[in-house]
N, C-alpha and C positions, 0 to 999 in steps of 0.2 A: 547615518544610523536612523531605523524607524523604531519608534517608542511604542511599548506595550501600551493599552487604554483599555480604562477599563469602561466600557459600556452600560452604565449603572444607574441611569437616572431612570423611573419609575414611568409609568402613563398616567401623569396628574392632569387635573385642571387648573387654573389662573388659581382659586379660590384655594384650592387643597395643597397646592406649594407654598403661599404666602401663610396658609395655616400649621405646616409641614415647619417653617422657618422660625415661629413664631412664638412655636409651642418650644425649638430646641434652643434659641436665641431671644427669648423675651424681650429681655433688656436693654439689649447692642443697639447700637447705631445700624439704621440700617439705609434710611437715606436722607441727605442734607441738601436744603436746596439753597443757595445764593442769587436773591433777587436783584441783580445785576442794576435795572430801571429803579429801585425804590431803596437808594444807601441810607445806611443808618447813618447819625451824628457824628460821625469818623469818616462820612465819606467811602467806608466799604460797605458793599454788598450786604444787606441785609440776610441773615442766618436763621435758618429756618430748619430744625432735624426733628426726624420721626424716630422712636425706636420701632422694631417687628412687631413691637406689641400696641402701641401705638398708630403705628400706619395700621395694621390691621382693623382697629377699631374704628378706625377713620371710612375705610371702606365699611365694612359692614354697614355703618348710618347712613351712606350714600346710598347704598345696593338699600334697603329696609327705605327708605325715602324714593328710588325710584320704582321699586312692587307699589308704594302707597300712589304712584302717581298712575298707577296702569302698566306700566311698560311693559310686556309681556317677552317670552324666549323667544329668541329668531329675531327681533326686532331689529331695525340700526340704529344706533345711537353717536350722531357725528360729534365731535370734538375739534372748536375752533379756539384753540386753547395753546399762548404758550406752554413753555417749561414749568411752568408752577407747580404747587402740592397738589389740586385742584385735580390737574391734567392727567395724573399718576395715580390718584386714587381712584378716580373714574373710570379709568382702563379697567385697572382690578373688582370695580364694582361690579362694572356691564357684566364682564364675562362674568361672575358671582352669579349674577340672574340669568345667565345663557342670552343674553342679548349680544349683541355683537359693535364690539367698536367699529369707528370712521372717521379716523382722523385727516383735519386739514389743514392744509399748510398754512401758516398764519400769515403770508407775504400773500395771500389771492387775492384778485380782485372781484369784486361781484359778479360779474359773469362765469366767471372760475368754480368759484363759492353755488353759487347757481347750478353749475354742472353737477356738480359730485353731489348736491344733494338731493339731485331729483333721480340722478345713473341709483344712487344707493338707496333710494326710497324711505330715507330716515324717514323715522316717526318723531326722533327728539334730539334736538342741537342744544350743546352746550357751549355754553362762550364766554367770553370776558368782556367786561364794558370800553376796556380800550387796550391796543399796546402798539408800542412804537410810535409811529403818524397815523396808525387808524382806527377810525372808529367804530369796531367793530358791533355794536350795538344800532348804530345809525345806517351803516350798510345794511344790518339784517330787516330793519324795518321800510327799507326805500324798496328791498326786494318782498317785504311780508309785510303791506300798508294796514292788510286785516289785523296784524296784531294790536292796531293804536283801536279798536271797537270789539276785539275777541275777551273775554276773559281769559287769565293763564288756564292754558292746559284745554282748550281750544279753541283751537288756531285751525280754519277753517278757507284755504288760503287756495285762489283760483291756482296761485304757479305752482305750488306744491302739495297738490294734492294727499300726499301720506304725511306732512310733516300737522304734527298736533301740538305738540311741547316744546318751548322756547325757556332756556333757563340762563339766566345770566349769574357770573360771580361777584357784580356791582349790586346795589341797591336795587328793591324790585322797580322796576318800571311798567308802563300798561302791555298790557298782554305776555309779559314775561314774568315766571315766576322767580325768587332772589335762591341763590343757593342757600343761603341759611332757609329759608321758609322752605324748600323741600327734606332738607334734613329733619327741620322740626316735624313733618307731614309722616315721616317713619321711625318717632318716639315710641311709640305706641308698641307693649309689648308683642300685639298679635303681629307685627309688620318682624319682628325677629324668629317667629315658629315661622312664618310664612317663608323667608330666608332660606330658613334652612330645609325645608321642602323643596324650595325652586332650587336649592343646591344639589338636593339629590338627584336631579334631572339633566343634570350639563353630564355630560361626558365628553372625554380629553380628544374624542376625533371630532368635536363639533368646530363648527366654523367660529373663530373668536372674534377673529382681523379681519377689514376690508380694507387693506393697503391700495390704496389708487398710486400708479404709476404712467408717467407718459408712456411709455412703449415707441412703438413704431407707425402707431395711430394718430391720429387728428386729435383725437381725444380719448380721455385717461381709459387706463384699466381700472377696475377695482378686482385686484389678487385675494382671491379666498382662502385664509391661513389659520390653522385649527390651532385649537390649545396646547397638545402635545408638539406637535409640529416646532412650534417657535418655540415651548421650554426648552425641549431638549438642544435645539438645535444653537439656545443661547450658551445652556451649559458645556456641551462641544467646544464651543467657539470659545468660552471664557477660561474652558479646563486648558486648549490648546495654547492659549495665551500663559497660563501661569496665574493666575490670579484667584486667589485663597481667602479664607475668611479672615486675614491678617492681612487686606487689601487696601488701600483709601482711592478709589477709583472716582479720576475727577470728566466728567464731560460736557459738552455743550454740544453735543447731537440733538436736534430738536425729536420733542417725541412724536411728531408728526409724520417723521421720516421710521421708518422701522428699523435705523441702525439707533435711534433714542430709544425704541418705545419695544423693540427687542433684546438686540445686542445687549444694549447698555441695562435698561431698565430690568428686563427677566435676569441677565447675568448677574444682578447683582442676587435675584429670590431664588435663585437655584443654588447658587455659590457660595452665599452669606457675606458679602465683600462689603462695604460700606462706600456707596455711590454717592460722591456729591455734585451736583445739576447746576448747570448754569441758567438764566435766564433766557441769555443770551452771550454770543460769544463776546468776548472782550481779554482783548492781547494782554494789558496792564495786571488786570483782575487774575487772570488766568496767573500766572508769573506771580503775583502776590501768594493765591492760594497754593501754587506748590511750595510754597518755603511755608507760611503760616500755617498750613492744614498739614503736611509732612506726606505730601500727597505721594502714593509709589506707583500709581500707573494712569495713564494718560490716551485716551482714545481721541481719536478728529480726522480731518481731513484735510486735503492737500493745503486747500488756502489757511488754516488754524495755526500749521505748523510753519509755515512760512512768514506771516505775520507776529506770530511768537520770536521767532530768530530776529525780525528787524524793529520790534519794538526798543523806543529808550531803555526801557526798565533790565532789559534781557541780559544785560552783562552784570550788574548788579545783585538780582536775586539769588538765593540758594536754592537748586533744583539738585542738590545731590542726594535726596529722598525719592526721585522718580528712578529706575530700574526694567518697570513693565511696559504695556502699551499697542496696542496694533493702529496701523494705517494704511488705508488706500493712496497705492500713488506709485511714480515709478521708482527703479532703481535707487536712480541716486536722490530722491527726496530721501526713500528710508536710511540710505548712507548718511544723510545729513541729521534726520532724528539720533540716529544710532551717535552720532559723533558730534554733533554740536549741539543738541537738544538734553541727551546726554542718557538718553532712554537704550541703552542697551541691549535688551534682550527684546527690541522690537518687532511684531510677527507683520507679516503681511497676509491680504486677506483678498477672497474673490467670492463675489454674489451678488445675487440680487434678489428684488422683493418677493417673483416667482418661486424660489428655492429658499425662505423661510428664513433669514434673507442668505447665510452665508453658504457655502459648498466648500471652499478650500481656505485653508487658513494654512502657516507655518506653526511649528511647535516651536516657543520660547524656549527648548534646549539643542535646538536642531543651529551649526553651523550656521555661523553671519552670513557667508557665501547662499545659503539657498532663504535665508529670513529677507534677503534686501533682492533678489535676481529670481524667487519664483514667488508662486501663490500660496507654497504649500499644497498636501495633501487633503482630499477627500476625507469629509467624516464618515468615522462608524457606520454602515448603513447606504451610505452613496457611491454610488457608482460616476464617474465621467469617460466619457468617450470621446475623442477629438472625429467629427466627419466630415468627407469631402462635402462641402454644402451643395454641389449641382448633383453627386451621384449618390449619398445618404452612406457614403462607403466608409469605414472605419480603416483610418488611418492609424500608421504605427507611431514609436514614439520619434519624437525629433520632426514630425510631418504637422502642419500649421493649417486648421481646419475649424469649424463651428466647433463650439463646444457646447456638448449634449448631457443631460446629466438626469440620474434615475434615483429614487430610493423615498424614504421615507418625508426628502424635506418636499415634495415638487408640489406646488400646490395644490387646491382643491378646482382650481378653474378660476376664469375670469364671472365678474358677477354679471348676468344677465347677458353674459355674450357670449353663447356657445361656439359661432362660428371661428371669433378669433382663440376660443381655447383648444380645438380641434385643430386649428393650424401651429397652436404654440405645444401641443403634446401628443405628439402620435399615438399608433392604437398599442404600442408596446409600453408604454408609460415612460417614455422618453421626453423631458422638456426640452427643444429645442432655441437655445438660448438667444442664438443671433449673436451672438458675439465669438471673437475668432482666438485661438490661443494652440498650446500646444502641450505634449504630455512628456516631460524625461524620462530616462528608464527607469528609473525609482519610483516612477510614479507623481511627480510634483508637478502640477498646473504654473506655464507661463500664459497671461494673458497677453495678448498681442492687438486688443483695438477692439472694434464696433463692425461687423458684417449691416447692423439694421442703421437705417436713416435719424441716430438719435444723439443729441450733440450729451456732453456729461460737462455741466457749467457749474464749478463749486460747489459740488455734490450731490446735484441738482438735476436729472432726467428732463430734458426739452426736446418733446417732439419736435423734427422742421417741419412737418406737413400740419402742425397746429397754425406754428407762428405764420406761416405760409397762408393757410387759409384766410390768416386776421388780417393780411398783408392787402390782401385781394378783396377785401370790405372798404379797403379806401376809394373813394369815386376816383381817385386818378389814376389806377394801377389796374396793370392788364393782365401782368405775369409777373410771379412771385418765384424766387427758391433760395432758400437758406440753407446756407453751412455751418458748418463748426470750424473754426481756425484759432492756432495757437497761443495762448496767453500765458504768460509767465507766472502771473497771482491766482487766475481762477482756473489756470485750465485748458481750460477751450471757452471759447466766447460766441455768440452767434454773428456771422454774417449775411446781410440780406441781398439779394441784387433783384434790383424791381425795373422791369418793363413799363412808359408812363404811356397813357391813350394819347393818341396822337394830338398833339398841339399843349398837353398838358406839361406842367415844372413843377417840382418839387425841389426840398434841402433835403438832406439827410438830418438836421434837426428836427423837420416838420414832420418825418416819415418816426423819427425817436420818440418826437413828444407825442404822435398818435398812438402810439406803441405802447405809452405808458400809462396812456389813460385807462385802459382795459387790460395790459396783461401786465403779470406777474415780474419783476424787474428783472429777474435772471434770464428772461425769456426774451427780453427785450434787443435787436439788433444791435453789437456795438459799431458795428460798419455798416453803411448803407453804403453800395453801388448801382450807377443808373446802364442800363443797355438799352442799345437802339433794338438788339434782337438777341436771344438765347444761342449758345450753340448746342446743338441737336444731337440725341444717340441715335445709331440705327434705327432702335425701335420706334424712336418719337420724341422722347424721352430727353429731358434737359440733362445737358450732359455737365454734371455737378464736379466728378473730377475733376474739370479742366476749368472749372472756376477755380476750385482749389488751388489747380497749381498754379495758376496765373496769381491768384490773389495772393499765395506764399511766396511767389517772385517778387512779387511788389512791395513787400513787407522785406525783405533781403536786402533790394537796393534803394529802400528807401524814395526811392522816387514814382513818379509817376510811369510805370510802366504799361506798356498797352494791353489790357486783356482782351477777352474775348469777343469777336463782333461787335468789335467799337464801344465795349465797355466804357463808361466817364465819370468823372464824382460832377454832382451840381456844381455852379459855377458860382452858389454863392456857401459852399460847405467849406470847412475849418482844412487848411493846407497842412495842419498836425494831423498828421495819419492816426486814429487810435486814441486820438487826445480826447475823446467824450469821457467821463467816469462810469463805469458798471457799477452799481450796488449789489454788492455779494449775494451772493442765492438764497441762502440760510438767514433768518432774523438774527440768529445766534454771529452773525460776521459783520453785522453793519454797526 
């Protein structure tokens, strides 16, 4: 059965929906945050809630403090910010002023950090003085040494030449200003008419988001994602879920990722549902708050729900106030939400950052059989097409082909890289996706895997021709190529197999721990295998499948099986296949 919808959400801005919410819901809970890292005297999660009227104020003294700092429309304004209040209000602020968020993953490493802020041209980074194991205040200034002799608010910095404002949410330190001191900076009543001038200016097709994604690249995209674009496309995705302003929607999607900082975040200012944020993810805490908070829907991803089911706590808790929930993952993960998690009417979901982010979602009243075995249908407004990827030919349904998709969510381009948005969206306005799936006759998207070279590690987008590249900066490696192979917890996990210069040894320790000093942990090889030589495509071209299959043979019998062109592990690497530990992709997992 396909459900009537009604297509009703308006063409707002960030600003005019959170004002839209605020004016009809003052008072309500609108979002709660659990600082996971700083428990209160009970040992739980410290509790943090806004109501609409409330958060809203909160933004405006942000937005009114960064006009007093300069920040002008059009600017970038990156954000190296957990889950916090901080990270949420500032999204809503930027867009306020028609500046544009750039949010970074808070697991980067400073070459990482480095990249995205020079590809995005920010003029002003916001950050926190520390979280997790890093220190992200001291990273900023080994890479901006001019901030320890600039004054706040300019920073005059040979590597970053656009970047001018440094603001930290710790205590001011030199050359950065303290987030309370810019708040103070737009007290001032002129800094409130001035607000609401620059408010008149934003309209809902302006670029809001520069979502950076690995892609199929060495290095990131930043996806151009306008105001309308992502409301709508949150309210879609939250309507098709089921989830009403009699919601307690709990998540620890980082807002870095745009399944936090849209899905989650906008679904709650479109919807009026009452969202509470984790810090970061944690199995125990998670399990406590749905019995303590009477939590009814529950969003995450593969490794959340997994780690949910095998924690101690999980037989113990009461979870029979959860009901709602979507997730990525296959079949039988949602079989298992649906049945052992206890989440019911769980939908399942398909997209990504380029399509704003989601494209196909199920309807929470639509049959188990198509909630757990498809993607759901297309929203309102979208089109998908399945096509042969060598002929661009539109295949029928039940035919297994790229999936293509048009309409209101496709993005606005890649930032500053015309060539690659030319290749990722034809002259018909067609995004072509890279990834392979298929259409029933009803119309319901099955996704079926990856067409482009990009592994998906615990929720996580990792180019191989990045890691690849980093691989090939070691003095002793000649040739590099990574794959994606099977993991039971995250996924997929990356493997390396590296060619050494002749006369040269390496461990697959020594090839990890270089690995880790500069990328990102999810990025990080959990196999390393050595070759005397590649086996070759026709074209030239390392031919990756047949690593594949040799490396999934090996992992089957458990033993040492011969791969390709005399494939060998080091003679001084660990005889436990798989035995290194991965740290989860997400902050929110470790």
């Amino acid at each position: 059965m396909l459900y009537e919808e009604a297509f009703e959400w308006p063409q707002l801005t960030y600003g005019a929906a959170l004002e839209r919410l605020a004016a009809r819901s003052p008072g309500s809970e609108l979002f709660v945050f659990h600082h996971v890292e700083s428990p209160g005297s009970d040992g739980r999660a410290a509790r943090r809630a806004y109501t609409a009227a409330d958060f809203l104020t909160a933004v405006n003294r942000l937005a009114c403090g960064l006009l007093a700092l300069g920040v002008a429309a059009g600017e970038r304004v990156a954000l190296w910010l957990a889950n916090v209040p901080e990270a949420a209000i500032a999204q809503f602020a930027i867009a306020k002023i028609g500046a544009i968020v750039v949010p970074i993953n808070t697991r980067f490493k400073a070459g990482e950090l480095e990249y995205v802020l020079r590809q995005s041209e920010a003029t002003t980074l916001i950050t926190m003085d520390r979280f997790l194991d890093t220190e992200y205040e001291a990273v900023i200034r080994a890479l901006c040494p001019e901030a320890n002799s600039c004054p706040p608010g300019q920073l005059r910095s040979h590597r970053f030449p656009d970047l001018k404002r440094l603001i930290t949410l710790g205590p001011g330190v030199p050359g950065m200003f303290a987030y309370s001191h810019v708040l103070a900076l737009g007290a001032e009543p002129y800094w409130e008419r001035a607000l609401r001038q620059r408010e008149a200016d934003v309209r809902p097709d302006d670029v809001v988001l520069l979502q950076y994604t690995s892609g199929s690249t060495a290095f990131p995209k930043g996806v151009m994602l306008a105001h309308d674009q992502t409301l709508r496309n949150a309210f879609i995705m939250a309507g098709r879920a089921g989830f009403d302003e009699s919601d307690r929607v709990l998540s620890a999607m980082p807002m870095f990722h745009i399944g936090g900082s849209v899905c989650a975040l906008l679904g709650a200012v479109t919807r009026g549902y009452v969202l509470h944020m984790m810090t970061k993810f944690d199995a125990g805490e998670t399990l406590r708050l749905f019995e303590e908070e009477r939590i009814t829907a529950y969003i995450g991803i593969e490794t959340m729900f997994l780690m949910l089911r095998d924690h101690p706590d999980y037989p113990r808790r009461d979870r029979s106030s959860l009901k709602k929930g979507w997730a990525a993952g296959s079949p039988a993960l949602l079989q298992m939400v649906a049945d052992e998690i206890g989440i019911r009417h769980v939908c399942s979901v398909y997209g990504l950052s380029e399509a704003s982010p989601n494209v196909c979602i199920t309807d929470w009243r639509d049959a188990r059989e198509k909630r757990v075995q498809t993607n759901g249908r297309p929203h309102p407004g979208v089109e998908v097409e399945i096509r042969d990827p060598e002929t661009g030919e539109r295949l029928a349904p039940g035919q297994a082909g790229e999936i293509c998709v048009r309409g209101y969510n496709v993005m606005k381009g890649y930032y500053r890289m015309p060539e690659e948005t030319a290749r990722a969206i034809d002259p018909n306005g067609w995004l072509h996706t890279g990834d392979r799936g298929m259409l029933t006759e009803e119309g319901y998207l099955i996704f079926l895997g990856r067409l482009k070279d990009v592994l998906r590690v615990g929720g996580e987008n990792v180019s191989a021709l990045e890691v690849e590249n980093f691989l090939l900066t070691h003095p002793k490696v000649i040739a590099a190529a990574v794959i994606g192979v099977p993991d039971p917890q995250w996924g997929e996990v990356p493997a390396a197999f590296l060619q050494l210069k002749e006369g040269e040894h390496l461990t697959e320790e020594e090839v990890m721990r270089y690995c880790r000093q500069q990328l990102a942990p999810f990025k990080v090889p959990r196999y390393v295998r050595f070759v005397r030589e590649f086996p070759m495509t026709g074209s030239g071209k390392i031919h990756k499948s047949r690593l594949r299959e040799s490396f999934e043979k090996e992992m089957r019998r458990g033993i040492e099986a011969p791969l390709p062109a005399a494939c060998e592990r080091s003679q001084e690497s660990s005889s436990d296949v798989g035995g290194h530990y991965l740290e989860c992709s997400l902050d929110t997992c470790r």
